[in-house]
N, C-alpha and C positions, 0 to 999 in steps of 0.2 A: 504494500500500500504506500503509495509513493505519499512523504510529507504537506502538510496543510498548512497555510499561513495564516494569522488571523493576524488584522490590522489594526491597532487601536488609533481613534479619535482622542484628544481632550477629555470629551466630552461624555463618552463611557466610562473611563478610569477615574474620572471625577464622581460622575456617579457611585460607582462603587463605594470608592473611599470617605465619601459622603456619608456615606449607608453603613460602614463598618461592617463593609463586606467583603474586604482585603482577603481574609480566611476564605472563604467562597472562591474569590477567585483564582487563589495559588493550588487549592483542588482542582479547578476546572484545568487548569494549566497540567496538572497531573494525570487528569485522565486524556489530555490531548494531544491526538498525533499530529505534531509541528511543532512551531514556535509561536511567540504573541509578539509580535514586533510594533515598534513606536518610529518615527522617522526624528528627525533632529529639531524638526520645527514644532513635533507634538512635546519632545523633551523641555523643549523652550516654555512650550505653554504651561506643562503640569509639573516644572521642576524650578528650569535655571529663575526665570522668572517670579513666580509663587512665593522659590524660598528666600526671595529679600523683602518678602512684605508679612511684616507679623502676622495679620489675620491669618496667611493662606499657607502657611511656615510649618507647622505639623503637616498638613496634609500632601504638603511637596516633599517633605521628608518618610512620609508613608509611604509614595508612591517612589520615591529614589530607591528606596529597600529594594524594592522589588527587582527593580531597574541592575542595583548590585548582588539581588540573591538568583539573580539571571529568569525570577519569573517574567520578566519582562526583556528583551532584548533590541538593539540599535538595527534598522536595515542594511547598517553597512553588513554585518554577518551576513546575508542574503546574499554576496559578492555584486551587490549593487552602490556605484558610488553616490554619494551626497551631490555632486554635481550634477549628476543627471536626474536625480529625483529632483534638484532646485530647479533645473530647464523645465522641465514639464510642469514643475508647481505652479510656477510661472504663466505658462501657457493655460493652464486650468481655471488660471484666477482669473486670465484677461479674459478668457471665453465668457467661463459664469458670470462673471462681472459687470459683462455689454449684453448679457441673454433678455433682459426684462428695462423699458424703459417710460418712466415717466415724469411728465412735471419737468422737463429738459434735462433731466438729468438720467445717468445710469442707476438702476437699483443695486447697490452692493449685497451677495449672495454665503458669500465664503473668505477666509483666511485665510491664510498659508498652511495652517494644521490640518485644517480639511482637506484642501488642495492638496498637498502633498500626500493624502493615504489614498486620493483618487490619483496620482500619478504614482507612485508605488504599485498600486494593485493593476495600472495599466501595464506598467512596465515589467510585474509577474507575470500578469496572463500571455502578453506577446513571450516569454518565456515559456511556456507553456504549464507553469506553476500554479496549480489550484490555489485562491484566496479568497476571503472575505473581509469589509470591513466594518469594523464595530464602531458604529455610531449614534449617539441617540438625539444629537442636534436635526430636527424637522427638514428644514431647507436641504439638507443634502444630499439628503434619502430621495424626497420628494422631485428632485432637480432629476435623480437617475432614474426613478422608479416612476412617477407622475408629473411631467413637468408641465400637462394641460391645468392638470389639478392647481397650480403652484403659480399659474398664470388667473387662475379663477380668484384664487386665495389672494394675490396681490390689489386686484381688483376692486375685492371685498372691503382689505385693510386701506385702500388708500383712496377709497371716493371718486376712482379717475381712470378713464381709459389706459391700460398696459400695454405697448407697442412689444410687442415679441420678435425674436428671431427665432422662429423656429428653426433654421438650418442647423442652432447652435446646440442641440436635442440630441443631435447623434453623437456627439461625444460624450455623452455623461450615459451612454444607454452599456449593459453588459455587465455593469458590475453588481455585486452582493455585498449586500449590509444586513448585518445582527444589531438588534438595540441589545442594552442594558436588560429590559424586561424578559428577553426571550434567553439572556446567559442566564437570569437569575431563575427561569423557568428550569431549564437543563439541569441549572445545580437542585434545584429542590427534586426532580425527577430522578436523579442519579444517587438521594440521600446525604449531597453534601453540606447541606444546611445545617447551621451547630446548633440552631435551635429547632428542637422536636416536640411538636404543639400541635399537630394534626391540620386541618385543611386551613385552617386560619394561618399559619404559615406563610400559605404561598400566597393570599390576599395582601398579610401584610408585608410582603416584600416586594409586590406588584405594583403599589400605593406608594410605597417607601421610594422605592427611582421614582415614579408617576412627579411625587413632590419635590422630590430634589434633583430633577435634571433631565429627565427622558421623559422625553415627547410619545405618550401612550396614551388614547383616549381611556372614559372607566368602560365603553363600550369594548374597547379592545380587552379591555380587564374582563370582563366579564365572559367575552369566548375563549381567552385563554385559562378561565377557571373551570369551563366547560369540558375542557381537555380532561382537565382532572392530573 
């Protein structure tokens, strides 16, 4: 079974660690065949960054752990350099960045942390290396996976005709995204949850991302409690 990449975002590992649910996720990493790779710009986000600002200073330290107990690992391991993940970051931002326009201006979409785990996971698959990326930030998901949807929802939020490029569509199509809600579904599935409380469990840990970071309706809660 050839290795599996998972991509983290910001924005999942923040959740997590939000949630004190670091333990959860150095199990998931145990039962996973691959690595969990972060690029240099996500490091930025959840580490170099965070830990010179007191509020966010423990949790950029929770999340370097990992970083040093190699639950967590750099894409350069992948035999991919920083340089070309930064070329394509690049190219990522300027696409998403001009895809939605109104009020004479551009709608800004995405960051360089984003951008860069969508030009990573581009430049796996042209490898022909299976990945996915974990994300639970809305817009980015919705950009790869629904970007009519995303033209509606702009609509919605802004009172105002959205001038689209849709030519700009086909680049963001092909990739896979995990939220936070569907890791923390897997760990309660697999028994790796340290807390054992029966179905209320996986309610309250569905809720718990829901408030602190991941983009999951309670509708979506509620068919994922379905599953069971």
């Amino acid at each position: 079974m050839k290795e599996k990449i998972l991509i983290f975002d910001a924005s999942t590992l923040i959740t997590f660690s939000m949630n004190g649910l670091i333990g959860e996720l150095k199990k998931l990493k145990e039962g996973f065949n691959g690595k969990f790779i972060i690029t240099k710009d996500v490091k930025r986000e959840i580490i170099d960054k965070p830990i010179t600002i007191k509020k966010f200073e423990l949790e950029a330290l929770r999340l370097k752990k990992l970083l040093d107990e190699k639950i967590l690992e750099m894409s350069s391991i992948l035999g991919v350099s920083d340089d070309e993940i930064s070329s394509k970051t690049e190219e990522f931002k300027k696409i998403a960045n001009s895809t939605f326009h109104a009020r004479e201006k551009d709608i800004h979409l995405i960051d360089s942390g984003e951008a860069s785990c969508l030009a990573l996971s581009k430049i796996l698959t042209e490898k022909g290396i299976q990945n996915i990326i974990g994300v639970d930030e809305r817009t980015t998901r919705m950009l790869g996976e629904k970007p009519e949807n995303l033209h509606k929802l702009f609509e919605k939020k802004f009172h105002t005709k959205i001038q689209v490029k849709k030519e700009n569509y086909k680049y963001f199509k092909g990739f896979t995204f995990i939220r936070s809600s569907e890791l923390v579904y897997v760990a309660y599935k697999k028994g790796l949850v340290e807390i054992k409380d029966g179905d209320i469990v996986l309610d309250a840990l569905l809720y718990a991302v829901k408030f602190k970071g991941c983009s999951i309706s309670s509708d979506e809660i509620k068919e994922i409690k379905k599953i069971g």
